[in-house]
C-alpha distance (Angstrom), angle and dihedral (degrees) to the residues before:
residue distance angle dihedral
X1 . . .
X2 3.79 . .
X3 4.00 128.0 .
X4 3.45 136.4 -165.3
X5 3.68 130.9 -162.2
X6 3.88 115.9 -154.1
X7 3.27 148.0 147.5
X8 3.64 126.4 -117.3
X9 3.82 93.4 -138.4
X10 3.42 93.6 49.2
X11 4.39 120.5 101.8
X12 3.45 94.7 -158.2
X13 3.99 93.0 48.4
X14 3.34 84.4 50.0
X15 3.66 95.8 48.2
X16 3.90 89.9 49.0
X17 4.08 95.9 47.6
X18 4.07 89.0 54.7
X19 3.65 82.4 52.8
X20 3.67 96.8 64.5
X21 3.57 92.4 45.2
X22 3.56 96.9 53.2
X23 4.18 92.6 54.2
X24 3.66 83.8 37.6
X25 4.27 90.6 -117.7
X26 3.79 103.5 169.7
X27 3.92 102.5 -138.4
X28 3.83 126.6 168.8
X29 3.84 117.8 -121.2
X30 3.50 115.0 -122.1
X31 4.07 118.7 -179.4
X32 3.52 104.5 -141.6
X33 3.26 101.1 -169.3
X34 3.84 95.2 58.5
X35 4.11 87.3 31.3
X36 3.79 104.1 31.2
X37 3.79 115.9 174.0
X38 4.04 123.0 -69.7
X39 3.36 117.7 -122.1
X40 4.37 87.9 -109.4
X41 3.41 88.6 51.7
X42 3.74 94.2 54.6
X43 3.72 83.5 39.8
X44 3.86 81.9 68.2
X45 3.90 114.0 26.2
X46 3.74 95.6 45.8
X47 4.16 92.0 61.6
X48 3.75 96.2 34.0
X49 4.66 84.6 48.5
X50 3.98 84.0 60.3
X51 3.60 88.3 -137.4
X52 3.86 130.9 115.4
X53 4.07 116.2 -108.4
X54 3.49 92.3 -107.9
X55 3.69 95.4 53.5
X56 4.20 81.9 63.2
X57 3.68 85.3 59.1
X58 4.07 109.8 116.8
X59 4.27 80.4 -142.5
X60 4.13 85.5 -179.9
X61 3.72 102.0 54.6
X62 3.95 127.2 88.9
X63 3.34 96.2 -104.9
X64 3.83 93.1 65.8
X65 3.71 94.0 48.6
X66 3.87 85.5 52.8
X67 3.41 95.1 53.5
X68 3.77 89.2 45.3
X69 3.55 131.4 -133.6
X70 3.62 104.8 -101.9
X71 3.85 92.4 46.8
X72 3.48 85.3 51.1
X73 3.77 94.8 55.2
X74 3.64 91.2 52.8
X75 3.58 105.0 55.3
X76 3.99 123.6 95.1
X77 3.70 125.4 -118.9
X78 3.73 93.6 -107.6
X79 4.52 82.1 57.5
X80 3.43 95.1 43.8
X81 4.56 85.9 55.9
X82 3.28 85.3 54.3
X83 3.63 101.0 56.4
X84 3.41 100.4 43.0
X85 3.63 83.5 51.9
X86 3.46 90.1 66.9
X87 3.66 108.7 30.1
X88 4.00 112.4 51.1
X89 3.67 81.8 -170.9
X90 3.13 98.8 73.6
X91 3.73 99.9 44.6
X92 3.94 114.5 98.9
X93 3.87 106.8 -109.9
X94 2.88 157.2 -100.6
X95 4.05 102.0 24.4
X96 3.42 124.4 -164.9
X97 3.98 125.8 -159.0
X98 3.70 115.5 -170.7
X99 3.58 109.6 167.5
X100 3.84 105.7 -64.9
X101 3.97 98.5 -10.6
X102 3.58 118.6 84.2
X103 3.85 124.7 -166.8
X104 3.79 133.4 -161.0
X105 3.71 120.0 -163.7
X106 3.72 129.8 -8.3
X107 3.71 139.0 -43.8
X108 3.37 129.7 145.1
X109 4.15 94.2 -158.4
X110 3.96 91.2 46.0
X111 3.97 85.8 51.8
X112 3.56 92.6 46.1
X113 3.60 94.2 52.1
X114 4.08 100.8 42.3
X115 4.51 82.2 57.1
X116 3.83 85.6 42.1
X117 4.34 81.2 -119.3
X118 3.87 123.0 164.0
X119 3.56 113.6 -130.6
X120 3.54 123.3 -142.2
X121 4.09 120.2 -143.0
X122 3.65 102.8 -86.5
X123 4.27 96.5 18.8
């Protein structure tokens, strides 16, 4: 079973959700703003994503600027879990789990390719 974490606010979450429904992909919703990710599931998705933890940082949202770059910048990895742990805001989005791969952000091709989908010009 697949999952995706978004936000409702969010375009690109959006833009990802209507997605799924068009190739038929049954996904459950998560909110991650009111459910952000635990710290054991970050433990998990961030190695299995292939992507650094900062890369999963949403570095445009107001949760960021809060936090301030510079402060930011000088926290370790193990930090940085622990604040996206507790501020969904501030986690890059959407995420996708499917089984072993994880996701963060949009793209139509990488979708396509993690529910072994075709894409069509223009899909």
């Amino acid at each position: 079973m697949s999952q995706i974490l978004h936000y409702a606010g969010c375009d690109t979450c959006r833009k990802a959700r209507a997605w799924l429904r068009k190739h038929e992909v049954v996904a459950d919703e998560r909110a991650i703003v009111e459910k952000p990710p635990t710290k054991a599931e970050l433990a998990r998705w961030i190695p299995a994503s292939g992507l650094p933890v900062r890369k999963w940082l949403n570095t445009s949202g107001l949760s960021y600027r809060a936090l301030g770059k510079a402060r930011i910048d000088a926290m370790s990895d193990a930090e940085l879990e622990d604040a996206l742990s507790k501020d969904g805001k501030l986690v890059k989005r959407p995420v996708l789990v499917h089984g072993a791969r994880v996701l963060v952000g949009f793209d139509a091709e990488a979708y396509a390719a993690t529910f072994g989908i075709k894409q069509k010009k223009g899909d």
